[in-house]
C-alpha positions in Angstrom: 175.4 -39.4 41.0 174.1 -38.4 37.3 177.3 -37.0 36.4 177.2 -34.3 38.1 179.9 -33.6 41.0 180.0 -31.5 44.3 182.0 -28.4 44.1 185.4 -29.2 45.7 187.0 -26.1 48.1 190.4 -25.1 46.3 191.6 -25.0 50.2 190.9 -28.8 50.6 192.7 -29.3 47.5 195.8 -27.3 48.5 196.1 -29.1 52.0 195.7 -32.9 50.6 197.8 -32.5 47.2 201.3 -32.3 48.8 200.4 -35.8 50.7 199.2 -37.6 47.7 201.8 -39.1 45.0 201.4 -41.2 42.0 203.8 -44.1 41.4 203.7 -45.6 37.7 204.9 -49.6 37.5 204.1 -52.0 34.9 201.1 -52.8 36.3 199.4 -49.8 36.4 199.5 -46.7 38.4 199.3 -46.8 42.2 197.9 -43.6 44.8 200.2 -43.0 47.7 198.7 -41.0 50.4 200.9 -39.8 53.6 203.2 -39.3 55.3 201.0 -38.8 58.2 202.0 -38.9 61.9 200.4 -41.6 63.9 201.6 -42.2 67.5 201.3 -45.8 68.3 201.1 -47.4 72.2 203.8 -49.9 72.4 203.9 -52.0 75.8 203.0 -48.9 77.2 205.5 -46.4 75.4 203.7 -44.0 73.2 206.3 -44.1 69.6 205.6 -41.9 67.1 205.0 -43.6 62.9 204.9 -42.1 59.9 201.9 -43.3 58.4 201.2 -44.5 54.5 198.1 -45.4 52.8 197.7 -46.9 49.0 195.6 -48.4 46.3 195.6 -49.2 43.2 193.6 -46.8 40.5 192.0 -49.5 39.2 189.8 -49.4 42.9 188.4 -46.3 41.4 185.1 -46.0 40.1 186.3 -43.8 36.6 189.7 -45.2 36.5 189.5 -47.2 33.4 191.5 -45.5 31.1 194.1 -44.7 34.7 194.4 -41.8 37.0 194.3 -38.4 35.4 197.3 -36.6 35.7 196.0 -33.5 35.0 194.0 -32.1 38.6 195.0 -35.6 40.3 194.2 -34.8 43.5 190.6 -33.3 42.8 189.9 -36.2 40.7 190.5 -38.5 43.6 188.5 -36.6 45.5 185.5 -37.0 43.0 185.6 -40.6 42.9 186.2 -41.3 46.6 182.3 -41.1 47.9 181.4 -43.7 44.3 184.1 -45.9 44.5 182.9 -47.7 48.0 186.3 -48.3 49.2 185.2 -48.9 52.8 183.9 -52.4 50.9 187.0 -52.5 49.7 190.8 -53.6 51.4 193.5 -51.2 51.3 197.1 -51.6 52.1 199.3 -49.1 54.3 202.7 -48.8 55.9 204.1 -47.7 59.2 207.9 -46.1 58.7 209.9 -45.5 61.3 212.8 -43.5 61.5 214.5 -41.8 58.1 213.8 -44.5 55.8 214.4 -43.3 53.0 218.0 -42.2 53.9 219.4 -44.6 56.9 222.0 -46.7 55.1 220.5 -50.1 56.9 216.8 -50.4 57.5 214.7 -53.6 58.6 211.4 -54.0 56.9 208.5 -56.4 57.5 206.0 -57.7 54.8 202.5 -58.6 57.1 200.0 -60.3 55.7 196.8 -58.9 57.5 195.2 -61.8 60.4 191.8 -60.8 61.1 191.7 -63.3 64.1 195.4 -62.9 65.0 195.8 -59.5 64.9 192.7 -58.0 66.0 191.1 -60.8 68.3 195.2 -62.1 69.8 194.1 -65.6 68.2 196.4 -68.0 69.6 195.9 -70.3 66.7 198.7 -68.4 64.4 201.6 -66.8 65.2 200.3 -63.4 63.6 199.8 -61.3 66.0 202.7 -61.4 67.9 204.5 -61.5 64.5 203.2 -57.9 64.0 203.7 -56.4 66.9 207.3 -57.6 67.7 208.0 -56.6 64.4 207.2 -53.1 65.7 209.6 -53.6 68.4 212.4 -55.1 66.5 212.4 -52.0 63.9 211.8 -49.2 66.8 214.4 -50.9 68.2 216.9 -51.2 64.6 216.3 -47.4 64.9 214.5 -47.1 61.2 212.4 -49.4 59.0 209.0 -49.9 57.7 206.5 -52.3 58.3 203.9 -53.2 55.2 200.3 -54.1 56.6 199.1 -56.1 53.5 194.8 -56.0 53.6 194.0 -58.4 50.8 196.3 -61.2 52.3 193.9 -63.0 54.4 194.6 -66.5 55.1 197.1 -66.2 52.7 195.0 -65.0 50.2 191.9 -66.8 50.2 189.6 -64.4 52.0 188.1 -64.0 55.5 185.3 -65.7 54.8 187.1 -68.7 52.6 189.1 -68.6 55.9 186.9 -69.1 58.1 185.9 -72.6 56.3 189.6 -74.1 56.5 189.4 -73.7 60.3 186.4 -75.6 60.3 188.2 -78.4 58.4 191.0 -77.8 60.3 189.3 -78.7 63.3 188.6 -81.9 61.7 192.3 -82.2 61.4 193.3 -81.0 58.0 196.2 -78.9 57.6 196.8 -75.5 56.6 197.8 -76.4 53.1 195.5 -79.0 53.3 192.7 -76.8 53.9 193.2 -74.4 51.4 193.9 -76.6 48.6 190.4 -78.9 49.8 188.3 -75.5 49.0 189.9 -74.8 45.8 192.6 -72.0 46.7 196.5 -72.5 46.3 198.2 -73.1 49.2 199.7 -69.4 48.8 197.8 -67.0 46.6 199.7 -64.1 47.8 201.2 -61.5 45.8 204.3 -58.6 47.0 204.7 -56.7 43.6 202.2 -53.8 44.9 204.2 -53.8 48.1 207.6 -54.0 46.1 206.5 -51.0 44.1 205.4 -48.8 47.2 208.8 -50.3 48.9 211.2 -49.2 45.8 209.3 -45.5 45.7 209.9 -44.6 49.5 213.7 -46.3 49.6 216.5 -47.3 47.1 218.9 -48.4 49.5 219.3 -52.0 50.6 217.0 -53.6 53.3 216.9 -56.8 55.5 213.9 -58.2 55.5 212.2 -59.6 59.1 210.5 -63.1 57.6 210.8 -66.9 58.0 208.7 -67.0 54.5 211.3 -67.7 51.8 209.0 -66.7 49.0 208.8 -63.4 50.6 212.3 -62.8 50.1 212.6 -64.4 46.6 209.7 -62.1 45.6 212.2 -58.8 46.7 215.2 -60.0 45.2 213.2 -61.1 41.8 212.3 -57.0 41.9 216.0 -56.2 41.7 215.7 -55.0 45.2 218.6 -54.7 47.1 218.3 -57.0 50.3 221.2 -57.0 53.0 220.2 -59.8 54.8 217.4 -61.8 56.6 216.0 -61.9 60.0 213.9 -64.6 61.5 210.8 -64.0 63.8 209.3 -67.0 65.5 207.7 -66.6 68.9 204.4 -67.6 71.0 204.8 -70.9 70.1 201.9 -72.9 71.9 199.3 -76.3 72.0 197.0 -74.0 70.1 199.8 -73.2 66.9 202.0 -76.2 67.6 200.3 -78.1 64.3 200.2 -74.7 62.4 203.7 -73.7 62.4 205.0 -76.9 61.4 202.8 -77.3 58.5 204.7 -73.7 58.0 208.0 -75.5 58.2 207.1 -78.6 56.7 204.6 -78.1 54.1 205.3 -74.5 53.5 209.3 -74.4 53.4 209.6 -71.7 55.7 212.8 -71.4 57.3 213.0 -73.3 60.8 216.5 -72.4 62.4 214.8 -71.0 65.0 211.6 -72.6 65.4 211.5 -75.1 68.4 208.5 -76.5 69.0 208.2 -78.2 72.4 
């Protein structure tokens, strides 16, 4: 602290500055860190990812005036023990395959589920959302899939979400919830992912979603998307109310969706 600044080894330097890119978007200027390769256990098959990491340069402790361009990667390294990231939520991206060159890739846009994802809640839909989103693009033979960290409850926070379940267990709905504690129903933004997206692939993609908005938000960008497709699944007593509030208050699409 002070100002003054450990010494940082030339060799670190030259190992880290070939993984680290800058992307410039109308926004501001975004830090790309990868690929890395990250084996993944799925059902029981060990499949190898390439592995992304990014944030904006505004989470930087320095970064008012943007990311320097000149020494880029030591200056990243400077600010990385003051800018507390860990208290922070950063996004990352698992690609699979050649993405960048593969003329048809499938990509999927997750919104991070503390509960669902982690814990295997069965009161969403999330966490088998993720994973056979996995599948489907191992499967399609390249893709990406977008792990979004400040998405929570659609935006409103971990902790703001762990409220609406309270007054959803007092029979409130989703949207209901949300717009009781003062949130929109959906507070989400994809133009960080968009601009991460449009730097790793130009060609066209087909997006895995049954969220409308998520696909208006990619073809407002100007990027090219082939088609759609759907991903319900582990439908259940404990989501049954949850997924058509999804359909129903939401407008997601439901041509799959049976709910017994």
């Amino acid at each position: 602290m002070g100002g003054s600044h450990k010494v940082i080894d030339e060799a670190i330097v030259a190992i880290l500055d070939d993984r680290i890119q800058t992307i410039k978007s109308k926004r501001g200027t975004v830090m790309l860190v990868g690929p890395i390769s990250l084996p993944v256990n799925l059902d029981g098959e060990t499949v190898k990812f390439q592995w992304y990491c990014w944030m904006p340069c505004r989470d930087l402790v320095h970064s008012e005036g943007g990311c320097k361009e000149k020494e880029r990667t030591e200056y990243l390294i400077e600010q990385l023990s003051e800018s507390n990231l860990a208290e922070k939520q950063q996004s990352s991206v698992l690609v699979y395959g050649d993405f960048a060159n593969n003329p048809d890739a499938y990509i999927r846009m997750h919104s991070i589920c503390h509960t669902g994802d982690i814990f295997g809640s069965k009161r969403c839909d999330c966490g088998f959302q993720l994973h056979q989103s996995m599948r489907m693009i191992v499967s399609h033979g390249t893709g990406a899939l977008f792990y979004l960290a400040n998405h929570e409850g659609r935006g409103i926070g971990l902790f703001s979400k762990a409220m609406a379940y309270i007054l959803q267990e007092k029979g409130y709905d989703t949207v209901e919830a949300n717009l009781e504690l003062g949130f929109k129903d959906d507070a989400r933004s994809y133009e960080e992912t968009i601009v991460v997206l449009s730097h790793l692939r130009s060609k066209p993609v087909t997006l895995i979603t049954n969220n409308p908005k998520k696909l208006a938000a990619l073809k407002a960008s100007g990027m090219n998307v082939d088609d759609r497709v759907p991903l319900w699944g582990d439908i259940s007593e404990f989501n049954r109310k949850y997924l058509e509030t999804k359909v129903n208050r939401s407008g997601h699409f439901a041509e799959e969706l049976t709910i017994p």
